[in-house]
Structures are given as structure tokens and as C-alpha cells.
MARDREN-218127 format. One record per residue: residue number from 1; residue in one letter; x, y, z of N, C-alpha, C, CB in turn. Coordinates in steps of 0.05 Angstrom, whole numbers, plus 5000, padded with zeros to 4 digits. Glycine has a CB too. Layout:
BEGIN
[pt NUM, A, [X, Y, Z], [X, Y, Z], [X, Y, Z], [X, Y, Z]];
...
END
This chain:
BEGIN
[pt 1, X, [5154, 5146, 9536], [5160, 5129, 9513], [5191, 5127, 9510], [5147, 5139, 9487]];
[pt 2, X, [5198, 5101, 9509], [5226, 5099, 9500], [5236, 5101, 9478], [5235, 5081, 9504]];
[pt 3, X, [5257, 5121, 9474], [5277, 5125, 9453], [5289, 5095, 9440], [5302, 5143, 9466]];
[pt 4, X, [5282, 5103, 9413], [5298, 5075, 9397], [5324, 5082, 9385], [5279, 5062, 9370]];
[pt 5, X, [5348, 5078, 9395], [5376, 5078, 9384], [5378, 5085, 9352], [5388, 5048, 9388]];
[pt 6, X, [5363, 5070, 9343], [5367, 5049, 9311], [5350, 5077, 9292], [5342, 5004, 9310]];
[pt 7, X, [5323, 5080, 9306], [5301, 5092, 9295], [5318, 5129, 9305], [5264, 5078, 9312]];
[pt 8, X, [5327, 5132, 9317], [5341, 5159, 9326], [5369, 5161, 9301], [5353, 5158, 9365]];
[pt 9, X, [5374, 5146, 9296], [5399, 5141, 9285], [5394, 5146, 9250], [5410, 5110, 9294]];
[pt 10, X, [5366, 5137, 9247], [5364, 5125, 9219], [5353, 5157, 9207], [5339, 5091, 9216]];
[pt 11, X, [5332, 5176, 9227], [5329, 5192, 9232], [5346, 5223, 9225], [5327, 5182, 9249]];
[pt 12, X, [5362, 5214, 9237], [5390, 5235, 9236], [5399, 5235, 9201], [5422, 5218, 9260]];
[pt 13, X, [5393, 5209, 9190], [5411, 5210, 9162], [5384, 5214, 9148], [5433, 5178, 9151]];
[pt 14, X, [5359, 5215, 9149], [5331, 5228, 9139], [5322, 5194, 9122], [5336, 5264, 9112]];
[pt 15, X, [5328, 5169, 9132], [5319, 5148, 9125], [5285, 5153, 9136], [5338, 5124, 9137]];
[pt 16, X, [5279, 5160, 9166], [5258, 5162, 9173], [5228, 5179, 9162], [5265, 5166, 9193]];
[pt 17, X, [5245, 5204, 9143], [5229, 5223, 9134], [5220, 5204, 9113], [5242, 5251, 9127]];
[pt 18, X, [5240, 5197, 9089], [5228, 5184, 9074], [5210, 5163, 9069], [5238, 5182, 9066]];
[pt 19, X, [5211, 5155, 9101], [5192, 5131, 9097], [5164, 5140, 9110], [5204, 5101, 9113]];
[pt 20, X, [5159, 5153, 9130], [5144, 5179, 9141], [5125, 5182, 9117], [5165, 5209, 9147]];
[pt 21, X, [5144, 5187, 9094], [5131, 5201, 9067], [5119, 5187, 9047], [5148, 5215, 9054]];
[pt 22, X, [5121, 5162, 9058], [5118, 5137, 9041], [5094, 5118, 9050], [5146, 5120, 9041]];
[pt 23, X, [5093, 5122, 9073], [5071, 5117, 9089], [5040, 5140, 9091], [5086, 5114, 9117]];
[pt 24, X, [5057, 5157, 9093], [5037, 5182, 9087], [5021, 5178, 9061], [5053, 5210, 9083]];
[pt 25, X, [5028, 5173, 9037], [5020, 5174, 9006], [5008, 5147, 9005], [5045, 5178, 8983]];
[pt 26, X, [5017, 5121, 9020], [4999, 5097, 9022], [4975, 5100, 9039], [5014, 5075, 9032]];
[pt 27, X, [4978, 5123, 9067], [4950, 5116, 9078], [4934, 5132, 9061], [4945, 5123, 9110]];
[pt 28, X, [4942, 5157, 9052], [4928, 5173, 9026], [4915, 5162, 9003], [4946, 5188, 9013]];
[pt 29, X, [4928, 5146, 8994], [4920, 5123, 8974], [4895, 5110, 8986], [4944, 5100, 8969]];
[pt 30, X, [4896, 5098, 9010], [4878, 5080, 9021], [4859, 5100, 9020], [4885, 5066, 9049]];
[pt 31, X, [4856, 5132, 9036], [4831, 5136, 9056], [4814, 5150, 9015], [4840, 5172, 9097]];
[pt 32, X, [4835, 5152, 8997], [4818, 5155, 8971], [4804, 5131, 8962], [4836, 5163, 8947]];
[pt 33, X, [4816, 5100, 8963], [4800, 5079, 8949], [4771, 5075, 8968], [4820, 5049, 8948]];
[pt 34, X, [4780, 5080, 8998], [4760, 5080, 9017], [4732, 5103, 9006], [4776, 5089, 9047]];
[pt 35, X, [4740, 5118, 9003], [4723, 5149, 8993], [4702, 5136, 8967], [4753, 5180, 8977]];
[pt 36, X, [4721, 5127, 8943], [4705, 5116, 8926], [4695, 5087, 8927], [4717, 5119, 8907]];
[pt 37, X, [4696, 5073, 8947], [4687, 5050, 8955], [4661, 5057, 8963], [4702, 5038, 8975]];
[pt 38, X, [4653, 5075, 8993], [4636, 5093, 9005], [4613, 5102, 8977], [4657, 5121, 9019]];
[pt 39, X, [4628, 5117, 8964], [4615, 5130, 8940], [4597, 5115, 8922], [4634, 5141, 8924]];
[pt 40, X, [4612, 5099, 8920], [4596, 5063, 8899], [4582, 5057, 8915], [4615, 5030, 8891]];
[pt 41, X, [4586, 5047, 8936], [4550, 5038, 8958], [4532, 5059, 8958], [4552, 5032, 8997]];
[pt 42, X, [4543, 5080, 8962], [4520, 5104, 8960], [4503, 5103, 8936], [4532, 5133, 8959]];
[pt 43, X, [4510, 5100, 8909], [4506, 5101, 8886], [4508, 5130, 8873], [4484, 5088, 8884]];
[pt 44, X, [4531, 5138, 8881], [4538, 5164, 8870], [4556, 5148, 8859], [4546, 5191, 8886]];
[pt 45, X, [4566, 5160, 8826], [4592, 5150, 8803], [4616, 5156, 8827], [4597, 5176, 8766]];
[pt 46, X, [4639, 5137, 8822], [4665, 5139, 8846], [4682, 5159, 8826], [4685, 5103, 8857]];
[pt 47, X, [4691, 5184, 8831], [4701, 5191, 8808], [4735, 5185, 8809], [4691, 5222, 8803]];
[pt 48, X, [4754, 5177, 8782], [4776, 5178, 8780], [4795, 5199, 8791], [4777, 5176, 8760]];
[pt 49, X, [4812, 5208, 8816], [4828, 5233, 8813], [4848, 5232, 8796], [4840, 5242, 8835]];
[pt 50, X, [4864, 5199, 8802], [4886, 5190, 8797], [4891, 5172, 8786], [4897, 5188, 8809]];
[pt 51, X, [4919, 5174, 8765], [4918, 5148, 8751], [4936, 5126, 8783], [4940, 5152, 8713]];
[pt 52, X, [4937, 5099, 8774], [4941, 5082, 8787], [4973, 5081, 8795], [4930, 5063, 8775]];
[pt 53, X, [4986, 5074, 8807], [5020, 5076, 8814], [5024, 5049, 8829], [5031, 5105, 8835]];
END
């Protein structure tokens, strides 16, 4: 795999972590609405963890 200049660079100043971390908490978000989506067809109550953001 080739090294990206830009993405090595952005990296170094911790632009990449934060977005890493930002992406992390959105797929998190997703694989929870997915969970209570799942849960509603089942016909088990989807329960609230979190409020909305």
C-alpha cells in the first residue's frame, strides 16, 4: 500500500486521530440505530441508551 504525503502529514499534527475518532462515534451511532432497528422487527421494545446529538 502506498504512503499518502498529505494523509502522513496531516497525521503527524493529530488532524487524522481526530477524525479516526469521529468516524469511530458515527459508525457507533450507526451499528446502535441498526441494533434498535433489528430489535423493532423482532418485536422486542428498541430501548433508548442515548439522547440524540
Amino acid at each position: 500500500m502506498r504512503r499518502d504525503p498529505i494523509l502522513a502529514l496531516l497525521r503527524l499534527r493529530g488532524f487524522a486521530t481526530r477524525e479516526a475518532q469521529r468516524l469511530l462515534g458515527l459508525r457507533i451511532q450507526a451499528e446502535a440505530a441498526a441494533a434498535a432497528e433489528a430489535a423493532s422487527r423482532d418485536g422486542a421494545p428498541a430501548r433508548e441508551e442515548a439522547g440524540g446529538g
